[in-house]
C-alpha positions as CSV (number, residue, x, y, z in Angstrom):
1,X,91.3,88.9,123.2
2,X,95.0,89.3,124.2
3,X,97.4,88.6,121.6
4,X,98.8,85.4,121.7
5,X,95.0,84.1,121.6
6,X,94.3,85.9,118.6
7,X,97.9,84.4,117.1
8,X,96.6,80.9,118.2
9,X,93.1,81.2,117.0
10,X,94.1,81.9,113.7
11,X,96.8,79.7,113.6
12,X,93.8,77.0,114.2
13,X,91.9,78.7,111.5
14,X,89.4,80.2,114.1
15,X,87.4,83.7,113.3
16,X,88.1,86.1,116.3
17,X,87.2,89.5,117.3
18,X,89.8,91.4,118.6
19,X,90.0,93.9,121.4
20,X,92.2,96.7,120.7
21,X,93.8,97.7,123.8
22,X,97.1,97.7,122.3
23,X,98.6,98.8,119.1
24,X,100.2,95.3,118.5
25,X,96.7,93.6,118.5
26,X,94.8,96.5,116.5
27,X,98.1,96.0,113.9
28,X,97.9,92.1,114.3
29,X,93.8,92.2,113.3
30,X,94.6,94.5,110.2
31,X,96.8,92.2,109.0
32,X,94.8,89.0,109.3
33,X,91.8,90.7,107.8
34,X,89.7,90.3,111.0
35,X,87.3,92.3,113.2
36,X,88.5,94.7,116.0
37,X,86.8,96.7,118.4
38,X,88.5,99.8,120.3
39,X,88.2,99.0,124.6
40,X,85.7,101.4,124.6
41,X,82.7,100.1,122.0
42,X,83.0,96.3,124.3
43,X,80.0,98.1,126.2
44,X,78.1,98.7,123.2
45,X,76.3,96.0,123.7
46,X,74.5,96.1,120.3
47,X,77.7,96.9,118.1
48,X,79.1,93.8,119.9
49,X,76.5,91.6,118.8
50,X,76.2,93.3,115.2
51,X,79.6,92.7,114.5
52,X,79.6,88.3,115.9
53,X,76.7,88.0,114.1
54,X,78.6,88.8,110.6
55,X,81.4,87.0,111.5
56,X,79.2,83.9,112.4
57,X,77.1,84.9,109.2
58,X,80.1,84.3,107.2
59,X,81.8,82.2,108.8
60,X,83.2,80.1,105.8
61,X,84.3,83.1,103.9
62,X,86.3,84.6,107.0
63,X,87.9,81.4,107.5
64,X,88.7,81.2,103.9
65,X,90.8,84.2,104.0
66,X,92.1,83.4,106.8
67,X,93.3,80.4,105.4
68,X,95.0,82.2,102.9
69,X,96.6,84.8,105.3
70,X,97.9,82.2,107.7
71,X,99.6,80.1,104.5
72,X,100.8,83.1,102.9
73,X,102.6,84.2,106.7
74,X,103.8,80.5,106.7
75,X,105.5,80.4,103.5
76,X,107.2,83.6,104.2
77,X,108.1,83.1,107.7
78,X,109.9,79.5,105.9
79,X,111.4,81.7,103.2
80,X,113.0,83.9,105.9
81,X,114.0,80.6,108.2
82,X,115.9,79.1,104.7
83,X,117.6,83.1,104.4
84,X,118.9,83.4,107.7
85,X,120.3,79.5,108.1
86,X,122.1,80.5,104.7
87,X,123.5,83.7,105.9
88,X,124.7,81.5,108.9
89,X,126.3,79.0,107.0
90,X,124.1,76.1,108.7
């Protein structure tokens, strides 16, 4: 998936599988805990399956952290937002 999907899907607290054909998205994945495959293994037809089946398989517990990595990015994207108004006297 391209970038801004994978921001959006876990925004919405939606598992993805990423598809690293950028280092942006491979970085992105790492940091939301979350499945990648390199451009290459998407014809690996059993590797792909393999690896939806666990994230369907735990489903709650992916969105769980997710949960937690999407609030914890929240509260310290506001923290920085609250900085930088400060710093600009607004």
């Amino acid at each position: 998936m391209r970038l801004h999907s994978l921001i959006f899907a876990s925004n919405l607290l939606v598992p993805s599988i990423g598809i690293s054909y950028d280092p942006k998205v491979k970085s992105f994945m790492e940091s939301i805990s979350m499945p990648i495959l390199d451009v290459d293994e998407i014809y690996d037809n059993e590797k792909v399956a393999d690896l939806v089946r666990r994230v369907l398989d735990n489903r709650m517990e992916v969105t769980n952290r997710l949960r937690d990595t999407v609030k914890s990015f929240k509260e310290d994207t506001s923290s920085m937002m609250k900085l930088l108004r400060k710093e600009m006297g607004l």
